[in-house]
Every structure is written in C-alpha cells, then in structure tokens.
Rosetta silent file (secondary structure, phi, psi, omega in degrees, C-alpha in Angstrom):
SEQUENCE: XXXXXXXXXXXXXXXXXXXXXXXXXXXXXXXXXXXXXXXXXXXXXXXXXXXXX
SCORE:     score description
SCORE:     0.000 S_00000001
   1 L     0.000  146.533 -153.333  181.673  290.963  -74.579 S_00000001
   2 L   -87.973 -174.900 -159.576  180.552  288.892  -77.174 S_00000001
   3 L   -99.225    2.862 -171.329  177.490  286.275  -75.778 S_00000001
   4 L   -92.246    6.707 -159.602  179.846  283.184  -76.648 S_00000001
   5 L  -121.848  169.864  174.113  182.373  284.485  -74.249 S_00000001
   6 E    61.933 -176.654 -175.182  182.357  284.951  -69.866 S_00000001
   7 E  -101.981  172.204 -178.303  180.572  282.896  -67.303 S_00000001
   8 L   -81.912    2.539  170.408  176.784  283.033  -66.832 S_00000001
   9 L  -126.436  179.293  170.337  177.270  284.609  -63.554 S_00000001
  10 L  -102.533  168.999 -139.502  179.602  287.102  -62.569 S_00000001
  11 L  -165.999  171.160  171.377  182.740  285.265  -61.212 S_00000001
  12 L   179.234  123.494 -178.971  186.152  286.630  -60.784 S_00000001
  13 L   -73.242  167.224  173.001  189.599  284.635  -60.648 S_00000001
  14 L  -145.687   82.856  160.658  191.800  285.327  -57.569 S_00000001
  15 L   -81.532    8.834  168.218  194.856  283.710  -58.471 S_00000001
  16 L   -95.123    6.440  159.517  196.968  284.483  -55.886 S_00000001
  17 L   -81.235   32.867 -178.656  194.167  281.969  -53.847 S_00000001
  18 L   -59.009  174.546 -151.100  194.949  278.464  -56.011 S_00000001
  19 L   179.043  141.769  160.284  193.416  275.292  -55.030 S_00000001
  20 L  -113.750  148.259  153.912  193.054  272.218  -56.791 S_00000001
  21 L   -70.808  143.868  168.830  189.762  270.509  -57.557 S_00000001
  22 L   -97.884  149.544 -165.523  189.062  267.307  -57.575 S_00000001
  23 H   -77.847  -41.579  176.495  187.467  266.697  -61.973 S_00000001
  24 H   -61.340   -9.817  160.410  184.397  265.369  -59.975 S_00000001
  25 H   -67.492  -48.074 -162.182  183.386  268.390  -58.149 S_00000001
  26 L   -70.900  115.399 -176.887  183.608  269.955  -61.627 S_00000001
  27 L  -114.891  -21.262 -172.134  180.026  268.619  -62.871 S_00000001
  28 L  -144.844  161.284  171.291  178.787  271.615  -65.565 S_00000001
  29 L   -77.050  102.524  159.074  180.563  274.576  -67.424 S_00000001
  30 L   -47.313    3.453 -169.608  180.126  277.960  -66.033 S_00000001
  31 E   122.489 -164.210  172.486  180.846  279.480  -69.064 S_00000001
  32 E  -112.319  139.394  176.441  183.214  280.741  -71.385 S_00000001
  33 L  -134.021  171.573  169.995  185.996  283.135  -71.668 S_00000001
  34 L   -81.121  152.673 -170.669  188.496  284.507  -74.347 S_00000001
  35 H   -37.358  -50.986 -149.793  191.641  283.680  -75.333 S_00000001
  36 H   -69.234  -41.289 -176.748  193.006  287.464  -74.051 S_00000001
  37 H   -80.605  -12.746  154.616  191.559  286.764  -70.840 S_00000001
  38 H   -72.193  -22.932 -172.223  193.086  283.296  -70.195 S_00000001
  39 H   -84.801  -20.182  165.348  196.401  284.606  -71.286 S_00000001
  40 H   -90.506  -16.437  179.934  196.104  287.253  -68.346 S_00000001
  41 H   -92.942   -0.124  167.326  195.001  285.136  -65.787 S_00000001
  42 H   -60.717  -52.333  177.430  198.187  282.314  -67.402 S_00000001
  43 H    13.382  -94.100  173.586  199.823  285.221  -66.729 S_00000001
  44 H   -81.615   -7.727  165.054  199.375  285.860  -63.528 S_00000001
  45 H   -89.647    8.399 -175.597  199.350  282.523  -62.132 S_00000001
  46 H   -95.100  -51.047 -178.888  203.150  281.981  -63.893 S_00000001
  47 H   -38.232  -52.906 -164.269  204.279  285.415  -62.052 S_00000001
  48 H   -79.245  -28.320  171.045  203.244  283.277  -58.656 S_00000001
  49 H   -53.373  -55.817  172.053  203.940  280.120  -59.691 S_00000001
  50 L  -110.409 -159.259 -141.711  207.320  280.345  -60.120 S_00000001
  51 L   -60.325  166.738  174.063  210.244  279.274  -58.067 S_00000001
  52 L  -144.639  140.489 -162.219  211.781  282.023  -55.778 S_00000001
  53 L  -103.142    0.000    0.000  215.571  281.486  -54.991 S_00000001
C-alpha cells in the first residue's frame, strides 16, 4: 500500500456496526485510505442501508 494511503494503526471497518459520531469527538485524522477501498466499504454500507419491503 502506498505510504499516502491506510490508517497509522491497523483499524478495520465493521459496517454492519454503524454509529454516528458526534464532529467533536472526531479531533485528528487517523489516516488515509484509497478511493477502491472507500468504494467497498460505500458499498457495503448501501447493501445495509437500504430499505427492506
């Protein structure tokens, strides 16, 4: 992975766990990630996300 990319720790999303944050909790940037890997975790929070009839 390139060094501009991931978080400075290791980390892992679990999006079938969402939450919301309050923006004042968030105080520093854990890092970075890549496009390809936001587009699987939009992904997979859209999959969960939406409505079920």
């Amino acid at each position: 992975m390139p060094p501009d990319c991931g978080p400075d720790r290791a980390s892992h999303a679990k999006c079938e766990d969402v939450r919301s944050v309050a923006r004042e909790r968030l105080t520093r940037r854990a890092g970075r990630f890549s496009p390809a890997t936001m587009k699987e975790v939009e992904d997979r929070l859209r999959i969960l996300l939406r409505p079920h009839y």
